[in-house]
C-alpha positions in Angstrom: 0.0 0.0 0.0 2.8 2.1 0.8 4.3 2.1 -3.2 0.8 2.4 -4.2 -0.1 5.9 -2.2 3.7 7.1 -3.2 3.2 6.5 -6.7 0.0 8.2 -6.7 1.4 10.9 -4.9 4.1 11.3 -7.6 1.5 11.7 -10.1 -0.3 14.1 -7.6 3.4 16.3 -8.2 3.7 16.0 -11.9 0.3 17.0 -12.2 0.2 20.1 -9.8 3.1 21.2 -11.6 1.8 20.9 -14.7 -1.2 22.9 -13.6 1.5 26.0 -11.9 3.0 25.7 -15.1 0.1 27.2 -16.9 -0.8 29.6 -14.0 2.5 31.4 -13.8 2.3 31.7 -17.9 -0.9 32.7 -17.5 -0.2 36.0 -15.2 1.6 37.4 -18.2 -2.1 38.5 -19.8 -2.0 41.6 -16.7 1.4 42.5 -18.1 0.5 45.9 -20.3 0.2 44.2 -23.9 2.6 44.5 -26.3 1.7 46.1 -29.5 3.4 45.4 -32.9 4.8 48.9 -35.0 2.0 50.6 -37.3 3.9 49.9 -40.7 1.8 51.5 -44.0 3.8 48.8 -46.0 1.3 46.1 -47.9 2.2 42.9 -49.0 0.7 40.0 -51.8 -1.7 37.6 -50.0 -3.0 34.4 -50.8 -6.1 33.9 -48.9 -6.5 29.6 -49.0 -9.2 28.1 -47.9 -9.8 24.3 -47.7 -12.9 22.9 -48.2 -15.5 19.8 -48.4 -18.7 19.5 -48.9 -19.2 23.2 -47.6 -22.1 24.8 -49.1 -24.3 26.3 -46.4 -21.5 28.0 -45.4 -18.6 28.7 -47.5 -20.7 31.9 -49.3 -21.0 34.0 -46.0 -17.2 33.4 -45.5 -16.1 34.3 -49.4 -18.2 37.4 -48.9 -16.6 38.6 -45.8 -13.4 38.0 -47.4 -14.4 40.1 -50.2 -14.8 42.9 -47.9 -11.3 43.2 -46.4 -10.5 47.1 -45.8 -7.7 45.7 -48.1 -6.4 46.9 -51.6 -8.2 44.1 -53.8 -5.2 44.3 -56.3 -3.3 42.5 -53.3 -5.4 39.6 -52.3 -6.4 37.1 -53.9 -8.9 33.7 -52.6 -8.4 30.4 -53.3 -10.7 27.6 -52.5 -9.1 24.1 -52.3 -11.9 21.8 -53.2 -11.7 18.5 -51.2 -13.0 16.2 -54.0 -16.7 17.8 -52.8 -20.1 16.6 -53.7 -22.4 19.1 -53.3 -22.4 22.4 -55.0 -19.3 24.1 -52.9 -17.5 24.7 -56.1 -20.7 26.1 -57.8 -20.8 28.5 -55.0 -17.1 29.4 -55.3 -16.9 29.9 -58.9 -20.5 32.2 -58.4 -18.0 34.5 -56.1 -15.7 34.6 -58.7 -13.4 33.2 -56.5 -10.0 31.2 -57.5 -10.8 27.3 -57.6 -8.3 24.8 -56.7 -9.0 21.1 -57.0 -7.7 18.1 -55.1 -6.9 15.5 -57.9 -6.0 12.8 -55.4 -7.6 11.6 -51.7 -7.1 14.1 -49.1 -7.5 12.5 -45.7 -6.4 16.1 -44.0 -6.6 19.5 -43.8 -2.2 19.5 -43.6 -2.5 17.5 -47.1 -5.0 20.0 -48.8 -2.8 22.9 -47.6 0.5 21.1 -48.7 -1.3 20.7 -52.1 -2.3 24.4 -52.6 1.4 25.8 -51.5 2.8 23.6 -54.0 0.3 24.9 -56.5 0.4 28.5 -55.9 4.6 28.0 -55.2 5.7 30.1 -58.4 2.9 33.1 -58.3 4.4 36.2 -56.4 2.8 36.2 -52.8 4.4 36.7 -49.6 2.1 34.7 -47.7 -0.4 33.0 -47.3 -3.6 33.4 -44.6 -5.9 29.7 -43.9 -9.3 30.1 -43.2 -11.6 27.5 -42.4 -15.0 27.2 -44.8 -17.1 27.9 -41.9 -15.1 30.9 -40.3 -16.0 34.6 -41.4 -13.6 37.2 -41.3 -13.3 40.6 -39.5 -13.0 43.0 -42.3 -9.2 44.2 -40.6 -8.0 40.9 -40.6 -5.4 41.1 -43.8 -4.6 44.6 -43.2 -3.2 43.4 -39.5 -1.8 40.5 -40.8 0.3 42.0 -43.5 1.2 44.5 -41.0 2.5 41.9 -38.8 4.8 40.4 -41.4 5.9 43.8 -42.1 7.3 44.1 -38.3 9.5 40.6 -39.1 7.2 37.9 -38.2 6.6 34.7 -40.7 3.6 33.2 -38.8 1.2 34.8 -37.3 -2.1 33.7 -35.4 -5.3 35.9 -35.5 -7.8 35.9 -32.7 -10.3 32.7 -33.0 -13.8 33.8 -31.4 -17.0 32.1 -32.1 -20.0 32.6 -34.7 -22.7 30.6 -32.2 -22.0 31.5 -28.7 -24.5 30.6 -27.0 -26.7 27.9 -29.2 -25.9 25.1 -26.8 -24.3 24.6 -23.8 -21.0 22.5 -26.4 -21.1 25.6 -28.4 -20.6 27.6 -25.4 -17.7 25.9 -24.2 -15.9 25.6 -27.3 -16.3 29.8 -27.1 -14.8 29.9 -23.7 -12.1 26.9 -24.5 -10.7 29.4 -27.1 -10.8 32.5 -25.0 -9.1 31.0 -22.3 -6.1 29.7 -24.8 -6.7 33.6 -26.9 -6.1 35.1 -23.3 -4.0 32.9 -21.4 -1.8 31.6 -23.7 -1.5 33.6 -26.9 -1.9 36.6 -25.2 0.3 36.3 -22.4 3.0 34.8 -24.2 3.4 37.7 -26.4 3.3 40.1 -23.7 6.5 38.5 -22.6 8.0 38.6 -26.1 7.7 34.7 -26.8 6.2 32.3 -29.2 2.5 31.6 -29.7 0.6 28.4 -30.5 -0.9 28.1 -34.3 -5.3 27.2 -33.4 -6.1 25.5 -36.6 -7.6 28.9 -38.8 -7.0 32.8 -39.2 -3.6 32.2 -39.1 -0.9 33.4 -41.9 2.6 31.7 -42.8 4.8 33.2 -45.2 6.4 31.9 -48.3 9.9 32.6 -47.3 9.1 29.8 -44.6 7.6 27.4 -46.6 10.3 27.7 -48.9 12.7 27.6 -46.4 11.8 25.6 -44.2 8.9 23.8 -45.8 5.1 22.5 -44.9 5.3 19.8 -43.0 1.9 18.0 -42.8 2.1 14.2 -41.2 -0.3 14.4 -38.4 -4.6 14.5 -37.6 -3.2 18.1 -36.0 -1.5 20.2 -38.2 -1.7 23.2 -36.6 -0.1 21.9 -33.3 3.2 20.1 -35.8 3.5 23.5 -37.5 4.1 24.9 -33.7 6.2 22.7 -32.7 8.5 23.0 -35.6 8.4 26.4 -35.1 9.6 25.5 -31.7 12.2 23.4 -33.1 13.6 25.7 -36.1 13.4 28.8 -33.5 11.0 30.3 -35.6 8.5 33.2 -33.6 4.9 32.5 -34.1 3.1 36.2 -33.3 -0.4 36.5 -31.7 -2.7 39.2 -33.4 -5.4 40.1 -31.0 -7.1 42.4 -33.3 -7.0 40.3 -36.3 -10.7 38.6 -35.6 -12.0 35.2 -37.1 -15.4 34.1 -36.3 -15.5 30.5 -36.3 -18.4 27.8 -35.9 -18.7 25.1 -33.1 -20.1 22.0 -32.6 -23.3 22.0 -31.4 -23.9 18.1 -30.4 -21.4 15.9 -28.1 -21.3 13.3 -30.4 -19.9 16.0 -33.1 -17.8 17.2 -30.4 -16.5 13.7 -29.0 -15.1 13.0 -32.8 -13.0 16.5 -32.9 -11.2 16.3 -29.8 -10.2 12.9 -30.2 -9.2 13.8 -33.5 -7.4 16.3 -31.4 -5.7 14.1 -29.5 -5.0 11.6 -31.3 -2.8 13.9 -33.0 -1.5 15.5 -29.9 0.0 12.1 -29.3 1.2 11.3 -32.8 3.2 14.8 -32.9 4.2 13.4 -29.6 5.9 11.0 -31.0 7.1 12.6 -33.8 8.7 15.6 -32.4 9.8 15.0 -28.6 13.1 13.3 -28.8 13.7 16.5 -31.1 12.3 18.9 -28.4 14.7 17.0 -25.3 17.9 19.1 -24.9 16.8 22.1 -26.3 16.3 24.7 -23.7 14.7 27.2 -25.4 11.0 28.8 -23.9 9.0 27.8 -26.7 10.4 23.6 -27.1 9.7 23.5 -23.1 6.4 25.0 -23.7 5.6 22.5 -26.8 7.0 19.5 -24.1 4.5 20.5 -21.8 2.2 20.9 -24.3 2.3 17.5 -25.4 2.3 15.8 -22.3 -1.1 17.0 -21.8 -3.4 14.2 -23.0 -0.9 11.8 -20.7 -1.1 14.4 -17.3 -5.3 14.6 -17.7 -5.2 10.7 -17.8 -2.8 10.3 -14.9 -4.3 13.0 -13.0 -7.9 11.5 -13.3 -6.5 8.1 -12.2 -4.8 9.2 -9.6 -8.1 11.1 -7.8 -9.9 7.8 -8.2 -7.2 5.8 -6.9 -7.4 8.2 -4.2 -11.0 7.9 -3.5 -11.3 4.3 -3.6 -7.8 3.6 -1.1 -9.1 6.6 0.9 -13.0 5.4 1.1 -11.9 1.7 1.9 -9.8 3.2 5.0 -11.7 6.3 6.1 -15.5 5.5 5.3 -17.9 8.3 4.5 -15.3 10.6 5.7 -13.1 10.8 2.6 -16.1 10.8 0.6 -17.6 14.2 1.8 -13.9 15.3 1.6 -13.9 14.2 -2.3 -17.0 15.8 -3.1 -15.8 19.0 -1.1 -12.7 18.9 -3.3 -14.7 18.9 -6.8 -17.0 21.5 -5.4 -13.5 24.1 -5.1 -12.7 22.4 -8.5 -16.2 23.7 -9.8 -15.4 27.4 -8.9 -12.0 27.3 -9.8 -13.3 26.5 -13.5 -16.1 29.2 -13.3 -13.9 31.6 -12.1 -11.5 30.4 -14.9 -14.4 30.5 -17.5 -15.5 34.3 -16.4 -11.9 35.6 -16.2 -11.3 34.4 -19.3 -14.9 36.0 -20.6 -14.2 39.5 -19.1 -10.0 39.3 -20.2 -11.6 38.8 -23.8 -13.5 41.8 -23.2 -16.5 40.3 -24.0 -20.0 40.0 -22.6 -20.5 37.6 -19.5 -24.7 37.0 -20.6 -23.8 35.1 -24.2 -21.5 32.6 -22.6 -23.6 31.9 -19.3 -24.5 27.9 -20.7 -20.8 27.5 -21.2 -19.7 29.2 -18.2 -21.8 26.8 -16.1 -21.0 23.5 -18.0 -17.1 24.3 -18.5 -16.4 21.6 -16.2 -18.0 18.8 -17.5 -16.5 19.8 -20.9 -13.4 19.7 -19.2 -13.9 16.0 -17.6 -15.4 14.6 -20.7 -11.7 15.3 -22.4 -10.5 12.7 -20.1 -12.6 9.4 -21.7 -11.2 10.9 -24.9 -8.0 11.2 -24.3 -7.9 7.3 -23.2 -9.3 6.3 -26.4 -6.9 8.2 -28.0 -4.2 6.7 -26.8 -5.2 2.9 -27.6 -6.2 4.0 -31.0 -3.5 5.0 -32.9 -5.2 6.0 -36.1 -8.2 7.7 -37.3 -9.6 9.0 -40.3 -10.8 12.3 -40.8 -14.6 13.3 -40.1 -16.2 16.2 -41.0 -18.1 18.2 -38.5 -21.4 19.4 -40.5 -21.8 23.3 -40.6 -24.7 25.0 -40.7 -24.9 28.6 -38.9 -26.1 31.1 -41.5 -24.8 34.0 -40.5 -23.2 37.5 -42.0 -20.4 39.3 -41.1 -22.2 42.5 -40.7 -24.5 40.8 -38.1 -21.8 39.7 -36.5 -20.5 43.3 -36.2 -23.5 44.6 -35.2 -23.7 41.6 -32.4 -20.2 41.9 -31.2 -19.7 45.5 -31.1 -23.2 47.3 -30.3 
C-alpha cells in the first residue's frame, strides 16, 4: 500500500506542476500588452481556404473576405476543393473566386494545404492566410496581418472567437475553450516577447518559410506540428489580437467527441514525432511545446490518480473521505467558473452570451478525459467532418459583437 499511495502521490506532483505551469504563464495577460509597430507597407496575400462539402456555409465566408479594408489588387482567394459533392464549387466559382481542385484523396486539412502551396509556389505572394470554410472574417484581418509580417514575423495567429455562442451549452464551451487559450496563452505569451501556439484557422505563414523551411503536414493536428516546428527551427509565431475570425462550433457531443479525439490523437502522434527533437533544447517555446504534449498523458494520470485516491481513501476512512472528495470537486467547480469568467471578461466580452458554457465548463473539461484514453489505444483515425450550418453574415456579427 505504501508504493501504491507514493506513486500516486508522484502523479499528484507532476500533475500540480503541470497545472502552476500554466498559472504562472498565465499571469503574463496583466502585463501591459505589447503592441506590434503601425507599418503602411502592404504585401501580396493568398487567402486559402480548404474545403469539403461546404455549401451552407462557404458563401458567408467568401463574402466577408471580399470585404477586407484591403487593396483588392493584393489579395487574392483560393478555395481548395476536397474532391466535394455538393455544390461548394458552384458556389465558389458564383464569387468569382479562384478554384483549386484536389486531384488525389485528401484525408487532411495539412494534405489539402501542402497541395495548394505547392500549386500556388511560383505566383508572387508573400504569404499566405488559412481560413476555415465555416469561419467569417473581420473586415481588418489582412490589413493586420500584413502589417505583422511587415514588423518581421513569418507566422502569425489571428484571434479565434466564435459565430454561435451561445446555441448550446458545447457551443458555449468551445467559445470559452478558445478565449481561455486567446487570453492565457497567446496573449500572455506575447506580452513576454515569446512564441505563440498556431489554433487551426486565421492564421498566416509566409512563403519565405515554406520555402525555407517547408510545410510539413504528417499528423490529424496540423496546426499543433506546425508549432512545434516552429519551436524546433526557433521560428516566432506572433499572436494578433485584433486580427478577428469568427468560427463555428459544434453544437452536439457526439460532433464534439469525434474532434477532440481527433485532437488528441494527434497530440500524441506529434508526440511522438517531435519529442526526442524537443529533449535538450532549452529554449521557452520547445519547453512550452514539451509541456504541451504531455497534456493528454497528465489529464489521464491525474484522473486516475483522484480515483485511486478515493477508492484507497474510502476503503480506509469510510464516508469521511467521501464528503472530503465531493468538497474537493466542489473548489474544482469554482476554480473553473472563475476560470471560464476571467477568461470571458479578459476577452473583453460580454459575460450573458456565454452563461451555458460558463456553467457547464467543467463537464467539458472531464469529458476530455474518456477521450484522451481512447486516444491513446487508437492510434489512427480517419478524418470526419463536422457538418456546418450557422447562416450568419459578417455584418450581423459586427453589429452583435460591437453594439
Amino acid at each position: 500500500m505504501g508504493f501504491i499511495r507514493g506513486t500516486l502521490n508522484f502523479i499528484d506532483i507532476i500533475a500540480v506542476t503541470y497545472l502552476i505551469y500554466f498559472v504562472i504563464n498565465g499571469i503574463y495577460i496583466f502585463k501591459e500588452r505589447r503592441r506590434l509597430k503601425n507599418i503602411n507597407s502592404n504585401h501580396k496575400l493568398a487567402v486559402v481556404v480548404p474545403a469539403r462539402n461546404e455549401e451552407k456555409v462557404i458563401g458567408n465566408l467568401l463574402r466577408s473576405l471580399k470585404k477586407q479594408d484591403y487593396p483588392k489588387e493584393l489579395y487574392d482567394i483560393y478555395v481548395v476543393a476536397n474532391n466535394c459533392t455538393d455544390k461548394t464549387k458552384d458556389i465558389v466559382l458564383q464569387n468569382e473566386v479562384n478554384l483549386l481542385e484536389c486531384e488525389t484523396t485528401v484525408n487532411t486539412k495539412g494534405e489539402a494545404l501542402k497541395i495548394a502551396f505547392e500549386k500556388l509556389k511560383e505566383l508572387d505572394y508573400e504569404a499566405y492566410v488559412i481560413f476555415d470554410a465555416d469561419n467569417i472574417v473581420h473586415p481588418k484581418f489582412l490589413e493586420r496581418m500584413s502589417n505583422t509580417l511587415s514588423n518581421g514575423y513569418e507566422l502569425a495567429q489571428g484571434f479565434r472567437d466564435s459565430k454561435n455562442i451561445s446555441d448550446t451549452w458545447i457551443s458555449g464551451c468551445y467559445s470559452i475553450y478558445y478565449l481561455i487559450n486567446n487570453v492565457f496563452l497567446n496573449i500572455a505569451r506575447m506580452n513576454i516577447n515569446k512564441s505563440c501556439f498556431i489554433n487551426g484557422t486565421g492564421f498566416m505563414i509566409s512563403k519565405k518559410f515554406i520555402e525555407t523551411k517547408g510545410y510539413v503536414a504528417n499528423t490529424m493536428t496540423e496546426d499543433i506540428e506546425l508549432t512545434v516546428r516552429c519551436a524546433i527551427l526557433n521560428e516566432k509565431i506572433a499572436f494578433v489580437e485584433d486580427a478577428i475570425t469568427y468560427d463555428e462550433q459544434p453544437t452536439v457531443f457526439n460532433e464534439s467527441w469525434k474532434q477532440r479525439r481527433r485532437w488528441s490523437i494527434g497530440t500524441i502522434q506529434c508526440f511522438k514525432l517531435y519529442f526526442k527533437k524537443l529533449i535538450g533544447r532549452y529554449n521557452f517555446e520547445s519547453v512550452d511545446s514539451m509541456v504541451f504534449l504531455f497534456s493528454p498523458f497528465i489529464q489521464c494520470l491525474g484522473a486516475i490518480s483522484y480515483l485511486s485516491h478515493f477508492i484507497i481513501g474510502f476503503a480506509q476512512e469510510g464516508y469521511l473521505n467521501f464528503i472530503g472528495k465531493i468538497f474537493s470537486l466542489l473548489i474544482w467547480y469554482l476554480v473553473s467558473i472563475v476560470l471560464a469568467i476571467s477568461a470571458v471578461k479578459l476577452g473583453k466580452k460580454q459575460i450573458r452570451p456565454y452563461l451555458k458554457g460558463i456553467l457547464t465548463l467543467p463537464v467539458f473539461i472531464i469529458s476530455w478525459i474518456p477521450i484522451n484514453v481512447v486516444a491513446m489505444f487508437k492510434k489512427k483515425t480517419k478524418w470526419e467532418k463536422i457538418e456546418h450550418t450557422k447562416n450568419v453574415t459578417i455584418d450581423k456579427i459586427l453589429e452583435i459583437d460591437y453594439k
